[in-house]
N, C-alpha and C positions, 0 to 999 in steps of 0.2 A: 563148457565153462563160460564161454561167452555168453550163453542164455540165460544162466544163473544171476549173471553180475547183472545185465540188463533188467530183469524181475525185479533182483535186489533194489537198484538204482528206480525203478519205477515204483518199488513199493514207498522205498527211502520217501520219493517226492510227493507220495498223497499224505505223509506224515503232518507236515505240517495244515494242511486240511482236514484231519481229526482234529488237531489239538483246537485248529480256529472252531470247528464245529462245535465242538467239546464247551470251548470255552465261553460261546453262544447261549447253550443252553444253560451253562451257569449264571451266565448273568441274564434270559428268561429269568431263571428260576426265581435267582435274587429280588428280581424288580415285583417280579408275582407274588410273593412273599411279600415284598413291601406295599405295595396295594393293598393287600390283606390286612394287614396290620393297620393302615392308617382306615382303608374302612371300619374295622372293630373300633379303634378311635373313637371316628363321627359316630357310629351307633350306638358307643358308649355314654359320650359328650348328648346325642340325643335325648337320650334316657335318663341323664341328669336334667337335662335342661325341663324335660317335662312334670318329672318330680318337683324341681323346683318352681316351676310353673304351677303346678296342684297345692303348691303347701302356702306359697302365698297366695294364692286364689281364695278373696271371702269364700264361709262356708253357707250353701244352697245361697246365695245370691244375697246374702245380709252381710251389711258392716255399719260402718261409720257413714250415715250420711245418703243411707239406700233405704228403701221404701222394705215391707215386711213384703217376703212372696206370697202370691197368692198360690192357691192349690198343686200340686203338683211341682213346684220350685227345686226339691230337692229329685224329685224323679227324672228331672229332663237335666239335671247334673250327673246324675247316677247312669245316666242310660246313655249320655255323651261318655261318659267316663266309657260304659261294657263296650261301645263301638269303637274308643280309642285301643281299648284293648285287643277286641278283637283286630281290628287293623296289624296292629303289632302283631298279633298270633301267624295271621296270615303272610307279612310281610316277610318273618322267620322261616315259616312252612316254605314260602318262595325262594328265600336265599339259599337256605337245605337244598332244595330241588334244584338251583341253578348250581350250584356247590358241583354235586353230584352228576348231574351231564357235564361239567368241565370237566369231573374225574375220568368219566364215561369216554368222553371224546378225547383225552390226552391218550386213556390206555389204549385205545383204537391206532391213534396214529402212530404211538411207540411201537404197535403189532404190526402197522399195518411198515413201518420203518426196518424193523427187524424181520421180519421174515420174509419180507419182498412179495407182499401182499398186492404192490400196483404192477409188478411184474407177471404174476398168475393172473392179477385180473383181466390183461392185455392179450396174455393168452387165450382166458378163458372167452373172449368178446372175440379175437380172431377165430379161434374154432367154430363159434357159434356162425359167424359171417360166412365160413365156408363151407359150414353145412348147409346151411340154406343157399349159398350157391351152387352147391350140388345135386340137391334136390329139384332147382331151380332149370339146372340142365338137364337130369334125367326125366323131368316133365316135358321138356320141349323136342329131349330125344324121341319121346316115346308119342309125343303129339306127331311129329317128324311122320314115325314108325307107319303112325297109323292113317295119314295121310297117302301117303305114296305105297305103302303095302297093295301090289297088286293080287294077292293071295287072300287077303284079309276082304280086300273087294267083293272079289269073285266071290267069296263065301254069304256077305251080305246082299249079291246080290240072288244067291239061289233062296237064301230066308223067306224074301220076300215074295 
């Protein structure tokens, strides 16, 4: 009975260490959320600003008080413009893919949280360190062996 209550009373006490942990990653969660939202924002607010930017921009380089372009005027507008765009294409393709290793790297460390992923991994790096230590000594036993074998000698030395 006395060991039940102890259990009890020691699980009791990491309780309130879930709920802080618990309540940690709520408020992660929240703030990450909120970053997101006010980036969409500025990228939004970008995307206007640039529109608006293009719609009062003379059109090919003529207005009130500007000389007429010469050759090509509207071409090196048009092909500013396909670079702005691509830009943007690209800059999208990048937030996607940065997107996507956050998602990548969160589900890892929730697996690697949940299933005690650094626990095995510790195991698996000790195992490893002690087999090559053992290898390590059955080479030196058998270096040993073959040193000091006075049998082994003798044989080598009738070969020759």
């Amino acid at each position: 009975a006395g060991r039940r209550f102890r259990a009890a009373m020691a699980a009791w006490g990491r309780a309130p260490e879930r709920r802080a942990a618990e309540r940690r990653r709520e408020l992660e969660e929240r703030s990450r959320q909120r970053w997101e939202r006010v980036s969409r924002s500025f990228a939004r607010d970008a995307v206007c600003c640039s529109m608006q930017a293009r719609w009062s921009a003379p059109l090919c380089g003529r207005g009130p008080g500007r000389p007429q372009p010469r050759h090509g005027g509207c071409v090196a507008v048009r092909r500013e413009e396909e670079e702005e765009a691509r830009l943007e294409e690209r800059r999208e393709r990048l937030r996607r893919l940065l997107g996507e290793e956050r998602e990548a790297l969160a589900a890892e460390l929730r697996e690697l949280r949940a299933g005690g992923g650094m626990r095995r991994r510790s195991e698996e790096l000790r195992a490893g360190r002690e087999e090559r230590r053992r290898k390590v000594a059955e080479q030196l036993l058998y270096e040993h062996w073959k040193k000091n074998s006075t049998e082994l000698r003798e044989v080598m030395l009738l070969s020759f």
